[in-house]
matplotlib code that plots the C-alpha trace (Angstrom):
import matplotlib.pyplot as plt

x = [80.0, 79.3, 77.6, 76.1, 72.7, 74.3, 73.1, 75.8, 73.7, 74.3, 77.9, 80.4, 82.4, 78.9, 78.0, 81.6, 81.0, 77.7, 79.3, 82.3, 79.9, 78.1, 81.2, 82.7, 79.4, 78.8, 82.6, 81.4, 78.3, 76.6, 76.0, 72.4, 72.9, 74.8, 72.4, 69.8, 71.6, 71.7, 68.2, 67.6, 69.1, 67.2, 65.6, 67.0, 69.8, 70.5, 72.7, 74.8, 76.0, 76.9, 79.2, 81.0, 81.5, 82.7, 85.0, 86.4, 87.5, 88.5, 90.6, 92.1, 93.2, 90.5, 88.1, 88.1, 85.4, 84.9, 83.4, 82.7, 80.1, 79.2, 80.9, 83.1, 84.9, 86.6, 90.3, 91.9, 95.2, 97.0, 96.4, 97.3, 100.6, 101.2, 100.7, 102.8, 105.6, 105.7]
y = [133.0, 129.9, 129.8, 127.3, 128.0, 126.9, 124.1, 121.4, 119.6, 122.6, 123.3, 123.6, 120.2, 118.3, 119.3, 118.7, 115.3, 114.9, 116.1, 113.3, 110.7, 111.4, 111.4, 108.3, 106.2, 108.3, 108.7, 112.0, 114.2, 117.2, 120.0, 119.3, 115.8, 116.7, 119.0, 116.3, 114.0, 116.7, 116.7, 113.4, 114.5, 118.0, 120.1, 123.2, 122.4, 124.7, 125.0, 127.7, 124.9, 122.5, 125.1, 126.2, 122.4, 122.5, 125.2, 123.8, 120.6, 122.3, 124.6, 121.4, 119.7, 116.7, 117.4, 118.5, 120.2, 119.5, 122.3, 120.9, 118.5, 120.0, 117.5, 117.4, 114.3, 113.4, 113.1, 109.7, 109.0, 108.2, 111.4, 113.4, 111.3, 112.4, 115.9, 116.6, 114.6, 116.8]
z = [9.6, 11.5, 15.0, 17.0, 14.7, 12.1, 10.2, 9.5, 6.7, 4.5, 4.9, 2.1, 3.9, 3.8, 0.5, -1.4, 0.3, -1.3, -4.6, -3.8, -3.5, -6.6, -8.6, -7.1, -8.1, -11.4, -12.4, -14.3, -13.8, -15.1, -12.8, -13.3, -12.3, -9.5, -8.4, -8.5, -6.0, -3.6, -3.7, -2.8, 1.0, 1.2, -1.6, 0.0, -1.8, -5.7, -8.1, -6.3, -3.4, -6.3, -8.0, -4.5, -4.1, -7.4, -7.3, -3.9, -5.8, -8.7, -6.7, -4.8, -8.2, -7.2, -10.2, -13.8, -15.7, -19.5, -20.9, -24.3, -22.4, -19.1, -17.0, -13.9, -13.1, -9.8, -11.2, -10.1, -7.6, -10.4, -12.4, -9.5, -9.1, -12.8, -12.3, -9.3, -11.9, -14.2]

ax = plt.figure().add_subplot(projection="3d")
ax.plot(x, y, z, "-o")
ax.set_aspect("equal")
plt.show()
């Protein structure tokens, strides 16, 4: 539950922008890799806030994950346009 304690850097928005930006310079990332770019900004960050980040964008139809090779990619306009289409 946020309060006014609460530290902003560290919030699901911030992170899932942090996981945004990784993706938009990357294209596609292992969770490992995506992991490490949060680390560059604090290394309080773990695996865990990469995978709620995840999930969020996953959840919102902005990402898919390949399972085959571990990678999540930040779907383009386009293939969202195609999707509501069909």
């Amino acid at each position: 539950m946020p309060n006014r304690f609460s530290n902003l850097k560290f919030s699901l928005l911030n992170t899932t922008a942090l996981v945004i930006d990784c993706l938009i310079q990357d294209g596609k990332s292992t969770l490992s890799d995506l992991t490490f770019h949060l680390k560059k900004f604090s290394q309080e960050f773990e695996r865990d806030d990469v995978l709620l980040a995840v999930t969020l964008l996953y959840a919102l139809g902005r990402v898919e994950y390949s399972q085959q090779k571990d990678t999540v990619s930040l779907l383009s306009n386009e293939a969202l346009k195609k999707g509501c289409d069909a």
